[in-house]
C-alpha positions in Angstrom: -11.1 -29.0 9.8 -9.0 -31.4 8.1 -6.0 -31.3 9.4 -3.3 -33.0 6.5 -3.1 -30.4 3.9 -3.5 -26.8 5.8 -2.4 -23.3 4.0 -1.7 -20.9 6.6 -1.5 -17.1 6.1 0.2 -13.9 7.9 1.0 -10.4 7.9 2.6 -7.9 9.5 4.9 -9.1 11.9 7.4 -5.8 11.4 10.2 -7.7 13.1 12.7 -5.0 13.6 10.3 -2.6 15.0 11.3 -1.1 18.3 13.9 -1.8 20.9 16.1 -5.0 20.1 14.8 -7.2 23.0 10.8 -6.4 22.6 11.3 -7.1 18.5 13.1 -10.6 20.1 9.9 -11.5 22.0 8.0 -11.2 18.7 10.8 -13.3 16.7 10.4 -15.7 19.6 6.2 -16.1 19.1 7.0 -16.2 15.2 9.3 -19.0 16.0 7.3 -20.9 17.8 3.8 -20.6 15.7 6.4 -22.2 12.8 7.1 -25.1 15.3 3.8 -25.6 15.5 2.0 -25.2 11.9 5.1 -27.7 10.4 3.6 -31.2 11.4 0.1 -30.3 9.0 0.9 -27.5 6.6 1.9 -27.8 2.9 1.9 -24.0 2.2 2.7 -20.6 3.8 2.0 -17.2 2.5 3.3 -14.6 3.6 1.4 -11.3 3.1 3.6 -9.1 3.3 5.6 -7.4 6.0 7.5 -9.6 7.7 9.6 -7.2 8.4 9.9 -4.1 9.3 12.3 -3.0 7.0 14.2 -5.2 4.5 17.1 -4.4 2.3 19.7 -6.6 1.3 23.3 -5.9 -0.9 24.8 -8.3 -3.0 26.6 -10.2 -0.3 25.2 -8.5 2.7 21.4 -8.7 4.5 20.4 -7.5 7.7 21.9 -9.9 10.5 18.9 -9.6 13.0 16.8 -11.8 11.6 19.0 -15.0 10.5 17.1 -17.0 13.5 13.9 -16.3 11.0 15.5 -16.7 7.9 16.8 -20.1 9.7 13.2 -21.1 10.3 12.0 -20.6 6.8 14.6 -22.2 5.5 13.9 -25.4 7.7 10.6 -25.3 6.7 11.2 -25.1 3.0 13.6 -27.7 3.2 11.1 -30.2 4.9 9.0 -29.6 1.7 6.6 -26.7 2.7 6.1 -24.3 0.2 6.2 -20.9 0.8 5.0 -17.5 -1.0 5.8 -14.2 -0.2 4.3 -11.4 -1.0 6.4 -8.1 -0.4 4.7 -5.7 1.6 5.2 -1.6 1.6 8.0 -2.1 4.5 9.7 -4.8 3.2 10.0 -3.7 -0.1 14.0 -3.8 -0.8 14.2 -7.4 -2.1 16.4 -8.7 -4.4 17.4 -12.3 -5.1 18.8 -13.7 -1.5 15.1 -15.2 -0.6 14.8 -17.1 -3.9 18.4 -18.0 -4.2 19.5 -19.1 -0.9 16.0 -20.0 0.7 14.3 -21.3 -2.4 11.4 -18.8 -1.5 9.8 -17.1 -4.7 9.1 -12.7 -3.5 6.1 -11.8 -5.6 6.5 -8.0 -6.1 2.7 -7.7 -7.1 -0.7 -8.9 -6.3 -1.1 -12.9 -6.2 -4.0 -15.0 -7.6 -3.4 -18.6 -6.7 -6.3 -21.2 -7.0 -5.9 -23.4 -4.0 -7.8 -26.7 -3.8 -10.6 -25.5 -6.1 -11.3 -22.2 -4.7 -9.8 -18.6 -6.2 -8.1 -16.6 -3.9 -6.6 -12.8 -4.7 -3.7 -12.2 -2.0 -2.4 -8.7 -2.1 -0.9 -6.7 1.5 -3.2 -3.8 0.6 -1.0 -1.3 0.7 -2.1 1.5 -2.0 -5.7 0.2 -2.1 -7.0 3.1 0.4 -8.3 6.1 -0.6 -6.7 9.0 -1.1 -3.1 7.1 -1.0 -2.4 8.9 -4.6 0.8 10.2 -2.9 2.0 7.0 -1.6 1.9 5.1 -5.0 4.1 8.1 -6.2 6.7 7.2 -3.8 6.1 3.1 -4.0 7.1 3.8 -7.7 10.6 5.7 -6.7 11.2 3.0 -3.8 10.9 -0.1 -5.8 12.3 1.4 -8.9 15.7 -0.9 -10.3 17.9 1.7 -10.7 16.9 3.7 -7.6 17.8 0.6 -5.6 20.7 0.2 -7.5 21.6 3.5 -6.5 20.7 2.8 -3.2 23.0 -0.1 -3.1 26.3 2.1 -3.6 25.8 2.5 -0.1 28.0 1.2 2.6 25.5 -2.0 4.3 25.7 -0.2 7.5 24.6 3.5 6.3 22.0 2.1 3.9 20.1 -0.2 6.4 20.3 2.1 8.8 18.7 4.4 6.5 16.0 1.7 5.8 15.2 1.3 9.1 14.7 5.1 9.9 13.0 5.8 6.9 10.3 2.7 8.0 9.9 4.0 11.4 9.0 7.9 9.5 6.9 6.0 7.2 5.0 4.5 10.7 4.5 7.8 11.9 3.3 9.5 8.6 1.0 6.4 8.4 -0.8 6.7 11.8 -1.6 9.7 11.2 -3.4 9.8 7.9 -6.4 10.2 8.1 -8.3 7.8 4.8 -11.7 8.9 5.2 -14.8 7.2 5.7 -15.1 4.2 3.5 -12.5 1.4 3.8 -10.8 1.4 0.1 -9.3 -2.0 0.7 -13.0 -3.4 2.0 -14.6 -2.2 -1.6 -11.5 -3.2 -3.7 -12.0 -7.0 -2.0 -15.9 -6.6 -3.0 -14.9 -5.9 -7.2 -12.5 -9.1 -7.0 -15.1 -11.3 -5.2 -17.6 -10.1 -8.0 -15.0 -10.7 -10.8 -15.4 -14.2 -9.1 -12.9 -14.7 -6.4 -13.9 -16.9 -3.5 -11.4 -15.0 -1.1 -9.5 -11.7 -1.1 -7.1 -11.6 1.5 -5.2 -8.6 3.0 -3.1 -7.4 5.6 -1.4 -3.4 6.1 -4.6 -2.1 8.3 -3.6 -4.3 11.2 -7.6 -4.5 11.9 -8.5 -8.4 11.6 -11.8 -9.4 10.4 -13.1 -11.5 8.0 -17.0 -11.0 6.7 -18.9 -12.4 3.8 -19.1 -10.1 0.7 -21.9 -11.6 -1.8 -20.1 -14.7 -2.3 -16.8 -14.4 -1.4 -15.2 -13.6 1.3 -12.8 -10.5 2.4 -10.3 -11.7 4.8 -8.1 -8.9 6.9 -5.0 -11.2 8.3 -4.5 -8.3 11.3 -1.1 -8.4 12.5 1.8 -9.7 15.1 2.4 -6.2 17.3 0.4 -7.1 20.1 -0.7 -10.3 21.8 -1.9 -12.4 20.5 -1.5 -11.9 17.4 -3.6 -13.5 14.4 -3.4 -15.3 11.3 -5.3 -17.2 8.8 -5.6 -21.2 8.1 -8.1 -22.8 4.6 -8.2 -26.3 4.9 -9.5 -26.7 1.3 -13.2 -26.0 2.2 -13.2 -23.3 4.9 -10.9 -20.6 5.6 -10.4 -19.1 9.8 -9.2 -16.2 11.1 -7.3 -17.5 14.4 -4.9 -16.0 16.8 -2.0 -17.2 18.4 -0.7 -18.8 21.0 -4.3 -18.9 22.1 -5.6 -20.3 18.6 -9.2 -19.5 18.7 -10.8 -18.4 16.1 -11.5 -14.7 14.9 
C-alpha cells in the first residue's frame, strides 16, 4: 500500500458500555490506534457509534469521554479530516462536534468519491429486515422538537436516561431475531449496481468484506472485543485490518 495519503474507517466502539474501567481499556486501544494512524492518514470516517450513547445540552456533554474528544480534536487540528457518521446509539447530536471540534455529524447516509473511486458509507442501522418498528422509533428519537424536549432535562437525569435507554436498546437488539437473509448484505449489492465501488457498514459487529459483482461490501466489525477491526483504502485498494495486531481481515 502506499502509505502518504491513507483513509481509515471504524465503527462501533460503544465507549461507555459497561463498567467504567473495562470502557477505559477500550478508550485506551482507541487512543492508541489514533497515535498510530496520524503520521500517514489524511481522512477518518467514523461510521457510526462511537459511542455508546451520546447526548449533549447546550453547555453540557457527557464528561467521560473528553480524553477522546481530546484526541480528535488533536487530530483535526494537525489537518486530518474527519467525518462522522451518527450511528443508532449515538444519535443525540447537536452542534458541539462541529463547533468546538471542527468535525461535520452527517445525520444520513454518505456518498463521498475518494481518489476516484465511489464509496456509499452508511452504519446500517435500519437496513435489516423486518426493522419496520425500529425506523418508527429512529423517527421519534432524532426528531428536533423531541430532543428539544428532551433537553428540558437536568444533564444529569437526561444522560443518565440515555445511557439506560442504550443499554435496553442492547438487549432488545441481541435478541431480535432478522431472519435469514442479511438486509444490509442485499442493500450493499443495489448501491454497488447503481455503480458504487464500495458500500461500507458497520451496526452487525460481524466483519467481512466480499466482492459483490463489482464493488465491494465492506462490514467495519467493531471495537468490543480484542482485537478489534477497522478498515484502511489507500486510493487503489481497500483492507479490512484489526488492531493492535494489524493483519488483515
Amino acid at each position: 500500500m502506499n502509505t502518504a495519503r491513507m483513509i481509515y474507517f471504524f465503527s462501533d466502539v460503544h465507549l461507555g458500555l459497561g463498567n467504567r474501567s473495562a470502557d477505559r481499556v477500550r478508550e485506551d486501544l482507541l487512543l492508541q490506534f489514533f497515535d498510530t494512524i496520524r503520521s500517514d492518514c489524511t481522512h477518518l470516517i467514523i461510521v457510526g457509534d462511537l459511542f455508546d450513547y451520546w447526548f449533549e445540552y447546550k453547555t453540557v456533554v457527557p464528561k467521560y469521554f473528553y480524553r477522546t474528544l481530546a484526541a480528535l480534536d488533536s487530530l483535526q487540528r494537525s489537518g486530518i479530516r474527519i467525518d462522522y457518521l451518527m450511528g443508532n446509539h449515538d444519535f443525540g447530536h447537536y452542534t458541539f462536534f462541529e463547533t468546538e471540534l471542527g468535525i461535520p455529524i452527517q445525520k444520513g447516509d454518505m456518498e463521498l468519491t475518494l481518489f476516484d473511486k465511489r464509496f456509499y458509507i452508511a452504519h446500517g442501522d435500519g437496513k435489516a429486515y423486518n426493522d419496520t418498528g425500529y425506523l418508527i422509533l429512529r423517527a421519534i428519537l432524532r426528531n428536533r422538537f423531541a430532543q428539544f424536549c428532551y433537553r428540558l432535562l437536568h444533564p444529569d437525569i437526561g444522560i443518565g436516561m440515555a445511557s439506560r435507554t442504550s443499554q435496553g436498546s442492547r438487549a432488545y437488539t441481541d435478541k431480535k431475531e432478522y431472519g435469514t437473509k442479511d438486509g444490509l448484505a442485499d442493500f450493499a449489492e443495489k448501491k454497488i449496481a447503481e455503480g458504487f465501488d464500495y458500500v461500507i457498514m458497520g451496526h452487525r459487529h460481524l466483519a467481512s468484506m466480499r466482492q459483490c459483482g463489482g464493488g465491494w461490501y465492506v462490514n467495519l466489525g467493531h471495537w468490543l472485543s480484542m482485537p478489534a477491526t477497522y478498515g484502511v483504502f489507500d486510493g487503489k485498494s481497500f483492507e479490512l485490518k484489526t488492531f493492535p495486531a494489524e493483519q488483515s481481515v
